[in-house]
C-alpha positions in Angstrom: 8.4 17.8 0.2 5.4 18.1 -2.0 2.0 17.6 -1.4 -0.5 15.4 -4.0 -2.5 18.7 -5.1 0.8 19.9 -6.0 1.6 17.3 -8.5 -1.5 17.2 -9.9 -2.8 18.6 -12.8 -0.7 20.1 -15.6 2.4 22.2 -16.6 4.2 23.7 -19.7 7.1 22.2 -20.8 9.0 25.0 -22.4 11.9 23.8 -24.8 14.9 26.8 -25.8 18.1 27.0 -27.7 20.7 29.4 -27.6 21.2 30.9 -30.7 23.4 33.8 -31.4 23.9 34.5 -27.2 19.9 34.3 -27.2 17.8 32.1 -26.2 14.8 31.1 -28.5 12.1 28.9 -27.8 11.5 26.0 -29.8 8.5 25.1 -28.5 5.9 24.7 -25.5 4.1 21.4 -25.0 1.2 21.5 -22.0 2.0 18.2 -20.3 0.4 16.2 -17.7 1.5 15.5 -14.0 0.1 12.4 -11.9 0.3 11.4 -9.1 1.3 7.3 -9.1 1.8 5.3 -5.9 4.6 2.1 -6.3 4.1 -0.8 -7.6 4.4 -2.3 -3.8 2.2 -0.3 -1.9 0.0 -0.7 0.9 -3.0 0.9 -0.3 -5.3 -1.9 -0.1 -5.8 -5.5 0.9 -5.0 -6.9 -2.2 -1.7 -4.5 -2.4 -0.9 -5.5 0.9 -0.8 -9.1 0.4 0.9 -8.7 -2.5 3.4 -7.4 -1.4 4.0 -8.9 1.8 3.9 -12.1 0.1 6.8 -10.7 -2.1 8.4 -9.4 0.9 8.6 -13.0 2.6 9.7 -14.4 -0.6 12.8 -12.6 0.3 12.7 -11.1 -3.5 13.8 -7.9 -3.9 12.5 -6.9 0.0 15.3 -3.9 0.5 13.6 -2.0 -2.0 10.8 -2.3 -0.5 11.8 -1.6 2.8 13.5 1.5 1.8 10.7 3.1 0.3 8.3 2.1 3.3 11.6 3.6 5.6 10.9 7.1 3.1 6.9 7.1 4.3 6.7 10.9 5.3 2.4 11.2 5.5 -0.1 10.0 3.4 -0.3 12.3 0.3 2.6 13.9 0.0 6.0 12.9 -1.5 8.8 10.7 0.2 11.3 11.8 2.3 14.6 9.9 2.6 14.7 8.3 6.0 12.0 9.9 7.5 10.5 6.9 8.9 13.7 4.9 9.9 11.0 2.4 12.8 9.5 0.3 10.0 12.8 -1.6 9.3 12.6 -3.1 12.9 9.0 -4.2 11.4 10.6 -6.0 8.3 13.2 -7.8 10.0 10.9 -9.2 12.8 8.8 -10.1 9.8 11.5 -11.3 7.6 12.1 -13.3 10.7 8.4 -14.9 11.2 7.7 -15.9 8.1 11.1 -16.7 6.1 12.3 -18.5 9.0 9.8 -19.8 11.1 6.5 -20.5 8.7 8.2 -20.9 5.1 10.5 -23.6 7.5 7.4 -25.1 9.2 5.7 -25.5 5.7 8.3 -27.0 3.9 8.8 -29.5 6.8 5.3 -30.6 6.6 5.6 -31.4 3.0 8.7 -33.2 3.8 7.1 -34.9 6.4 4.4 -36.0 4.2 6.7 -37.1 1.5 8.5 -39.4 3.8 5.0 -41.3 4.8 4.4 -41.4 1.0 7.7 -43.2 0.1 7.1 -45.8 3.2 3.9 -47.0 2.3 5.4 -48.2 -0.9 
């Protein structure tokens, strides 16, 4: 487990080949390390929505889950299953809004599709 200082900053990328049972360097290239949260994160508001708008879409939503399930502490690297709690959270929101609100909305339009059609 790694910490964000630690995987910040830079590092030299050293490049050898064994020649002739030695080993000769090519070459060293000073590259740079940062530190990138996913895609799906819930960093901010704007984030958050995002993603738990994707989330009740039901696209892609394990991948999501696992990587909120590998939440060690804020700045540091995941750690596989160290936060197994927040799939109880997904489900029962899996459950509110794919279920019960996406449902509710689409039977309103419904609804009001109906009335349309009968006034004609």
């Amino acid at each position: 487990m790694k910490e964000k200082a630690e995987c910040i900053g830079s590092y030299l990328e050293v490049v050898e080949m064994k020649i002739n049972n030695a080993n000769v360097v090519i070459s060293k290239t000073e590259k740079t390390r940062e530190w990138m949260p996913y895609d799906n994160n819930y960093n901010n508001i704007f984030n958050s929505t995002d993603t738990f708008f994707e989330v009740s879409t039901l696209e892609m939503w394990p991948d999501i889950m696992f990587r909120a399930i590998d939440y060690y502490a804020e700045d540091h690297t995941p750690v596989r299953g160290s936060s197994p709690e927040y799939a109880l959270i997904f489900v029962i929101y899996i459950f509110l809004t794919t279920f019960f609100i996406m449902n509710l909305f689409i039977s309103v339009i419904v609804d009001k599709f109906t009335i349309e059609i009968k006034k004609r």
